[in-house]
C-alpha positions in Angstrom: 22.6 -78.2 67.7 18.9 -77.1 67.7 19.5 -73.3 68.7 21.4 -71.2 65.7 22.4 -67.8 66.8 22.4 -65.4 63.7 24.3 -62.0 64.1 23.7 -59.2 61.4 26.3 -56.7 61.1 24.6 -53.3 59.9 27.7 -51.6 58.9 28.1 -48.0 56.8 30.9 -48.5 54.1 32.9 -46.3 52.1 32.8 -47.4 48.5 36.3 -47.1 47.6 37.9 -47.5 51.4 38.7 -51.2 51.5 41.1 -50.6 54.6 37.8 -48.7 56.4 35.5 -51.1 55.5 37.9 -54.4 56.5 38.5 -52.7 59.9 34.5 -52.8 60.2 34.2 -56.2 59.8 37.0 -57.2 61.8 35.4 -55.6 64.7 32.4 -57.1 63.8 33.3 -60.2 64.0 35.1 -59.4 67.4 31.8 -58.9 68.2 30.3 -61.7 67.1 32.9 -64.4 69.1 32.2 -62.6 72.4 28.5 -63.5 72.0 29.1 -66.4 70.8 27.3 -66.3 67.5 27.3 -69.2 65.4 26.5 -67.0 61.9 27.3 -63.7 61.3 26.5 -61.7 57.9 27.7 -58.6 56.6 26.1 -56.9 53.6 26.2 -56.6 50.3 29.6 -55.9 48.6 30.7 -55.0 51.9 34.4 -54.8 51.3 33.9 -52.7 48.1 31.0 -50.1 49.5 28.0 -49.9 47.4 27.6 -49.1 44.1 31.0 -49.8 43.4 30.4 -48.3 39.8 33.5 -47.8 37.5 35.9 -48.7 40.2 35.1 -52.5 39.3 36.6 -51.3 35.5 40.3 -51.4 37.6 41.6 -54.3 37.1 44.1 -53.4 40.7 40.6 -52.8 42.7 39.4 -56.2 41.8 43.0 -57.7 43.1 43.0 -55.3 46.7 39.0 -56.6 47.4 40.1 -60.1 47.2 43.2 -59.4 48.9 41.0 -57.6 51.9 38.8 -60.9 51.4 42.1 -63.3 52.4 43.0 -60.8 55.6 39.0 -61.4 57.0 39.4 -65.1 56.2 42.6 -65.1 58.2 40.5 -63.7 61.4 37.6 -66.1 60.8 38.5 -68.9 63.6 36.7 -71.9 65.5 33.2 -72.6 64.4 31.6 -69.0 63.6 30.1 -68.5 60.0 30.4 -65.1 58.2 28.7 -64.7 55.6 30.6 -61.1 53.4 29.7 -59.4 50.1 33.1 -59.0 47.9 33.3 -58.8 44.6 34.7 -62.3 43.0 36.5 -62.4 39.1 36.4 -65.6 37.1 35.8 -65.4 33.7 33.6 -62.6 34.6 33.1 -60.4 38.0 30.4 -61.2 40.3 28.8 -59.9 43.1 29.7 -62.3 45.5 28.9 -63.7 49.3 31.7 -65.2 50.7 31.5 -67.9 53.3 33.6 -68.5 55.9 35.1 -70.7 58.6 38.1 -72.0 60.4 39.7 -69.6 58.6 38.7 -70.9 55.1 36.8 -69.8 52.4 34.4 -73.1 52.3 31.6 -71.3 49.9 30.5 -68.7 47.7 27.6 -67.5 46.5 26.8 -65.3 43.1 24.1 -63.1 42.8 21.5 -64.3 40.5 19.4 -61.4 40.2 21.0 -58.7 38.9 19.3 -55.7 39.4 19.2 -53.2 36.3 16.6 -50.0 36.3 16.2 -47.0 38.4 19.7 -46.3 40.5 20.9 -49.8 39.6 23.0 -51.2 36.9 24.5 -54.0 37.7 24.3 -56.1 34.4 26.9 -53.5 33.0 29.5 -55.1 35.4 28.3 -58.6 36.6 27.5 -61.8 35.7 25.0 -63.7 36.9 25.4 -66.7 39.3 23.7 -70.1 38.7 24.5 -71.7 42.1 21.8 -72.8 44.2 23.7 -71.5 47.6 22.5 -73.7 49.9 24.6 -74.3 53.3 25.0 -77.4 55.6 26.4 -76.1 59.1 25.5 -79.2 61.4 22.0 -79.9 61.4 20.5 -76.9 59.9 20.3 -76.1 56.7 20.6 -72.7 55.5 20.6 -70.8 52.4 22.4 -67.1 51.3 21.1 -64.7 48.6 22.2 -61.4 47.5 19.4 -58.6 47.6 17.4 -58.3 44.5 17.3 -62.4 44.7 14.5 -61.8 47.1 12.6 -59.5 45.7 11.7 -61.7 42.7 8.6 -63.4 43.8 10.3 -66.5 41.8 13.9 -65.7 43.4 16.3 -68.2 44.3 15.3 -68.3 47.7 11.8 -70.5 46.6 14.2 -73.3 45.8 16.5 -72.9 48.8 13.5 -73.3 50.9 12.0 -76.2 48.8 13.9 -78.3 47.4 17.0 -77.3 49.6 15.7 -77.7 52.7 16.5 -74.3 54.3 15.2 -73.4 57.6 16.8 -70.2 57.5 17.1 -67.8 54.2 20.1 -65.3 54.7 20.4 -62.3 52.1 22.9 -59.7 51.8 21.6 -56.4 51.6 22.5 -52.9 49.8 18.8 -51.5 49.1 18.4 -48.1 49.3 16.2 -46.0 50.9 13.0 -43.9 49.4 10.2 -42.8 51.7 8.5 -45.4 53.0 10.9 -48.0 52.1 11.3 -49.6 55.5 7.4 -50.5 55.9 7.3 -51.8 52.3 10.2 -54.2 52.7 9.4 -55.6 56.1 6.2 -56.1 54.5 8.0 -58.3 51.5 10.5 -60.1 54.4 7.1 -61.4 56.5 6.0 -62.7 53.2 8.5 -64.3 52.4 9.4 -65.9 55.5 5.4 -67.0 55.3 5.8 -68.6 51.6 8.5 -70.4 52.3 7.8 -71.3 55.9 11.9 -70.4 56.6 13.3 -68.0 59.2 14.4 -64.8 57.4 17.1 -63.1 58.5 18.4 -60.2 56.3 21.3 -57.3 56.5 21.3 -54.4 55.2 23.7 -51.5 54.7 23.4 -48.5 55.8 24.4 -44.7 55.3 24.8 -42.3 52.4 26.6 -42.8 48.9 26.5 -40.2 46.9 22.7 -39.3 45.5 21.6 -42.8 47.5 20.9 -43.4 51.4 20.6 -47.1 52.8 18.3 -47.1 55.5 19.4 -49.9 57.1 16.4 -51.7 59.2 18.1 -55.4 59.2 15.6 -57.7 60.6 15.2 -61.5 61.5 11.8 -62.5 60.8 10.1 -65.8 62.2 8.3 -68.7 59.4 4.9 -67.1 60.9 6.2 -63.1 59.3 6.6 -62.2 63.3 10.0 -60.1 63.7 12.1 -61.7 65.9 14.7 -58.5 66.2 14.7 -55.7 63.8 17.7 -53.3 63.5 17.6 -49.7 63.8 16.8 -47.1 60.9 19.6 -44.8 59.7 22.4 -45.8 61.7 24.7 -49.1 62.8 23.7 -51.7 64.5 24.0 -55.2 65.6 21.3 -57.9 65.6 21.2 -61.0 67.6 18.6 -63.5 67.7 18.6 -67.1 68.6 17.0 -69.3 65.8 15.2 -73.1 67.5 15.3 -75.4 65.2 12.5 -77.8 66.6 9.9 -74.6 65.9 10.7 -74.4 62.5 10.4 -77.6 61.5 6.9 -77.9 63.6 6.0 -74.7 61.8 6.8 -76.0 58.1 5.3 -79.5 58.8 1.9 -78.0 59.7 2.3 -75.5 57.0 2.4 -78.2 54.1 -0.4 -79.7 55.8 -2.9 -77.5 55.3 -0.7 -76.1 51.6 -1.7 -79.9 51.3 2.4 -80.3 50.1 5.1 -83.2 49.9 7.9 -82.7 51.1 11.0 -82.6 49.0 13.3 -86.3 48.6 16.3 -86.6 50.0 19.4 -84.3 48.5 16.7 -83.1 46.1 19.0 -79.9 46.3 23.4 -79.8 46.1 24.4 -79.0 49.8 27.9 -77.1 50.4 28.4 -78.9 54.0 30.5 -76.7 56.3 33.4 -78.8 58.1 32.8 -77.8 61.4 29.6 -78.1 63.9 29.2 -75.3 66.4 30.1 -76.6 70.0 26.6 -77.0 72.1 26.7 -75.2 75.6 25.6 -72.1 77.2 26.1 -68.6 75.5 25.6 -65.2 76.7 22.8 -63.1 77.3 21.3 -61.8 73.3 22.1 -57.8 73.6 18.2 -56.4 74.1 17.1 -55.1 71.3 13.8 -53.0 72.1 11.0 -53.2 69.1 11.5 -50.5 66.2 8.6 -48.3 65.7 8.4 -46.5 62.6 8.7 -42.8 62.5 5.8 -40.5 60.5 6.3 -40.0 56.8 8.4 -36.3 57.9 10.2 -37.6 60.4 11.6 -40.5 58.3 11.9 -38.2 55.5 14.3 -36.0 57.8 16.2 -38.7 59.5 17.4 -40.0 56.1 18.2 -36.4 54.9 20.2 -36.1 58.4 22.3 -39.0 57.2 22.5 -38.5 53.9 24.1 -34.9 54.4 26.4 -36.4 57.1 27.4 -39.0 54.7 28.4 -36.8 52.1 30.3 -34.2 53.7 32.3 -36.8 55.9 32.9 -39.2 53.3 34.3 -36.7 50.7 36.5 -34.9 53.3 34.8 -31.6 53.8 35.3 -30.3 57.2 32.6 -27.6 56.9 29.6 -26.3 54.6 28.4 -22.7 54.0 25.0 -21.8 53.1 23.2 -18.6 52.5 20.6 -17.5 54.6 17.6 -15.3 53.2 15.2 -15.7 56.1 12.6 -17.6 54.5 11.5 -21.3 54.8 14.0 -22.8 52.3 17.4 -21.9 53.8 16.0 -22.2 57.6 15.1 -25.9 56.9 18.5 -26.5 55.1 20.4 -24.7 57.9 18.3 -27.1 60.6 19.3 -30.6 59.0 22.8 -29.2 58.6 23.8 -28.3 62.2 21.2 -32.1 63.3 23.6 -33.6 60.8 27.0 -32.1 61.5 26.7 -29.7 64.2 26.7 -26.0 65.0 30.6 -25.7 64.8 30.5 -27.5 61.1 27.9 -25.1 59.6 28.6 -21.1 58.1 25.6 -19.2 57.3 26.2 -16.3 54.8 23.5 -13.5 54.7 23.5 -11.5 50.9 20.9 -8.8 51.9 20.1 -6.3 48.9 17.8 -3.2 48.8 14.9 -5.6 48.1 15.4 -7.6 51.3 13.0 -6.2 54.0 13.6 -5.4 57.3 11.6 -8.5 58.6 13.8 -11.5 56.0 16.8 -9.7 57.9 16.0 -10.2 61.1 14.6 -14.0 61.1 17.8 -14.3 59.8 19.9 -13.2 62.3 17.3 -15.1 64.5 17.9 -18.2 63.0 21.6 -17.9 63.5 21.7 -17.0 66.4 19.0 -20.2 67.5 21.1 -22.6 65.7 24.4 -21.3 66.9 26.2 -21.0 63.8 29.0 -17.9 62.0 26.6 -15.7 60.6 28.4 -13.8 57.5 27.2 -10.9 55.9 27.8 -9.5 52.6 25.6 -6.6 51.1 25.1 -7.1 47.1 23.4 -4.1 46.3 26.8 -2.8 44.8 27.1 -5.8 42.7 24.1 -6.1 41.5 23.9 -1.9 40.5 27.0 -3.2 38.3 25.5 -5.6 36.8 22.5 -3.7 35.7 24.4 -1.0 34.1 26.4 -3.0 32.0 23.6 -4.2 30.7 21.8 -1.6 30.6 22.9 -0.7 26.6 21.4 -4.0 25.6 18.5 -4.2 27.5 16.9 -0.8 27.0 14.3 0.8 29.3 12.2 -1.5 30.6 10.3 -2.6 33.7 12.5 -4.9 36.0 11.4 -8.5 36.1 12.3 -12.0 36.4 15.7 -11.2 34.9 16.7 -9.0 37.9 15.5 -11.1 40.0 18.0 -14.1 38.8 20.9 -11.5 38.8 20.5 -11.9 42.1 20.1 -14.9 42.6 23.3 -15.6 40.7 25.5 -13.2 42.3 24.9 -14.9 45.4 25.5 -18.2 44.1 29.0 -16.5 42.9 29.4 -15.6 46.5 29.0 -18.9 48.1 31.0 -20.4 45.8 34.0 -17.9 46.4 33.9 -19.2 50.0 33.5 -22.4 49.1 36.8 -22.4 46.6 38.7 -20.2 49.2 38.1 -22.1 51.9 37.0 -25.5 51.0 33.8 -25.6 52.4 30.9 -27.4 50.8 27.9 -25.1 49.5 24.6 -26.6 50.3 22.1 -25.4 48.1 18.6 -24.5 49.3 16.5 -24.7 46.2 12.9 -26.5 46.6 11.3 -28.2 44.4 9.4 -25.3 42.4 13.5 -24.5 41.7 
């Protein structure tokens, strides 16, 4: 077989929902037969969601992942590949990549980077890997690594490429998104490809969790750094691209050349051979895939806080959000990625007017309501807040009003929202910028 078709499944998991997340991949690799594919990858710690966190402390969790693990192996028939992020237990947990085929588990791979700064603390739970996770399927040669194993310049994948013989690097993704992420890691993926002279293909998760947002924007990248196919940013997808064989090889030969290198001996690296060779013959049409452009710094910026809102409210169950409205710039841009994100129906605005709120803050905000088609609420304070001031009026003495007034109110309509919010389950979005 000299063409490899490589499918990457860019999925958005629910830590926690191993049911949600095995239905996912079942349909992905649905997917994947009807075109076909002969390797199909998921991300990682698919079947758990990403960052697991203290759920990996439950002993039960561990047991239902690899239970979910057995009922994708069961749907894994013929020839295909999938590559799937679980989490394994030995002696030890690990963040694992299963591989799969004829409907057995004929590899695994454990992470051998283990991420621990910023968002990430994965030492706290894992242990590292020490395999080399190279992969045999016919005659191509293939090797799987988990996220932060590409990253490091020195990363397992060097030795894949070298010494295993890869002509394709597959890694299982969960990095998360900051702005400009995407640029800066197709940037690292074209190097890579080009320093190892391998085909690149890499999967990444996408969607919100919590305080994080995954971006997504999979790509397949070619030994030159070329993207083959990229995947889109802040949403699902599903990559195709046929892999030729022949090229690569012609690439890396002319690439040691002028690197003026020798080529590794034979087995230099342990191979995991896979039992069964993809049957040659015609497949169907790759899905097109029309080339991602980059959106500007804002509009990136807003896209993830889009999905990152969406996120949050579905996958905690809130069926609506409330948010008060004071006409100015703060709540109108919250409002606006609220009703983008959930729509008009989802989103209750709650004007708190007081005798300090002019004419003009009242009607931009009935303005804005009425442009975004959202419940407009209103509930005066000025009776409130004349309560507050008199009780504390004995302490406070005569004085001229200030930045402690001004928080009153700020505070009683925080008290406000909140009512709402406990009364009728909706989830306050909070409008504070970054002066706040």
């Amino acid at each position: 077989m000299q063409a490899l078709r490589v499918a990457l499944a860019q999925i958005n998991p629910v830590v926690g929902d191993l049911r949600g997340n095995v239905d996912k991949v079942l349909a992905g690799i649905q997917r994947a037969e009807a075109l076909r594919v002969d390797l199909l990858a998921f991300p990682e710690l698919t079947l758990t969601g990403y960052p697991p966190e203290d759920l990996l402390t439950r002993p039960q969790f561990i047991s239902d992942n690899l239970a979910c693990l057995e009922e994708v192996r069961q749907a894994v028939r013929g020839t295909m590949v999938v590559v799937v992020g679980f989490v394994d237990r030995q002696a030890e947990l690990h963040n694992a990549a299963a591989v799969l085929q004829a409907q057995r588990r004929v590899g695994v791979y454990y992470k051998r980077c283990l991420p621990n700064y910023g968002v990430f603390d994965e030492k706290r739970y894992f242990q590292s890997g020490g395999d080399n996770g190279v992969f045999q399927l016919g005659e191509w040669l293939f090797g799987v690594t988990i996220c932060e194993d590409l990253w490091i310049p020195t990363g397992p994948f060097v030795e894949q490429a070298g010494a295993g013989e890869a002509l394709l690097l597959l890694n299982l993704s969960a990095s998360p998104y900051h702005a400009g992420k995407p640029a800066e890691r197709w940037q690292m993926f074209a190097s890579r490809a080009r320093e190892t002279a391998a085909a690149l293909a890499v999967v990444n998760l996408v969607g919100g969790q919590d305080e994080l947002i995954f971006d997504g924007a999979s790509a397949v990248f070619s030994p030159a750094g070329k993207p083959i196919a990229q995947g889109r940013l802040f949403e699902e997808d599903f990559i195709v691209a046929d892999l030729d064989r022949e090229k690569i090889l012609q690439h890396r030969s002319e690439s040691r050349q002028r690197r003026e290198e020798k080529a590794p001996g034979p087995a230099a690296l342990r191979r995991s051979v896979l039992p069964l060779t993809p049957a040659a013959g015609s497949k169907p049409d790759t899905p097109t895939h029309p080339p991602v452009t980059l959106a500007d710094r804002e509009e990136e910026i807003y896209q993830a806080l889009t999905l990152g809102t969406r996120d949050y409210v579905n996958k905690n169950g809130f069926e609506k959000v409330v948010i008060g409205l004071s006409g100015g710039v703060d709540s109108a841009l919250t409002a606006s990625l609220a009703v983008d994100a959930l729509g008009a129906e989802r989103v209750i605005t709650l004007a708190l007017p007081s005798q300090f709120s002019s004419d003009e803050t009242r009607r931009d905000t009935r303005q804005l309501a009425e442009n975004l088609g959202v419940r407009l609420l209103e509930i005066p304070i000025d009776e409130i807040y004349a309560t507050y001031l008199k009780a504390l009026a004995p302490i406070l003495g005569p004085h001229e009003m200030g930045v402690t007034e001004e928080n009153i109110q700020s505070r009683i309509r925080g008290n406000l929202l909140m009512a709402l919010s406990n009364y009728y389950g909706w989830l306050v979005l909070n409008n504070g910028n970054k002066s706040e």
